[in-house]
Every structure is written in C-alpha cells, then in structure tokens.
N, C-alpha and C positions, 0 to 999 in steps of 0.2 A: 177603540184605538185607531182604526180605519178612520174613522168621520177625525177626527181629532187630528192627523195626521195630513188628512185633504184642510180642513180648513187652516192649518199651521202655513202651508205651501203656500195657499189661496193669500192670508196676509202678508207672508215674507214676499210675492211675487206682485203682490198688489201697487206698492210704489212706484218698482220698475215701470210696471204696464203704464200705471198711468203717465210717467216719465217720457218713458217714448212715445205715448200715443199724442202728447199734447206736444211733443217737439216734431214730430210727424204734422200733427194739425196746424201749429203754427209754421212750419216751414213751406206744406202747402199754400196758406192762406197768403204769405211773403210773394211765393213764385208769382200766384195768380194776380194779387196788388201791383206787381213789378212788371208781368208779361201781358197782365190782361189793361 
C-alpha cells in the first residue's frame, strides 16, 4: 500500500514538475539570449 501510494504521488506530480521545470529552463535560456 506504502509503495503504491509513493508511486501514485510520484505520477500525479510528475507533469507539474516537469511543467515548471521546462518553463523555468526556457525562461532562463529567454533572459540569457536577451541580456547576454
């Protein structure tokens, strides 16, 4: 139940992450393009 409950979290939260973290990356990558 334990394990089953971690990896339930782990895919519901999986999109998110990846959601922010490439809007994160692309908005870095914008700044440095723009200011560098």
């Amino acid at each position: 139940m334990f394990s089953n409950f971690d990896y339930d979290v782990i895919i519901r939260s999986l999109p998110y992450l990846f959601y922010d973290g490439m809007t994160f990356t692309l908005a870095l990558t914008a700044f440095a393009t723009v200011g560098g």
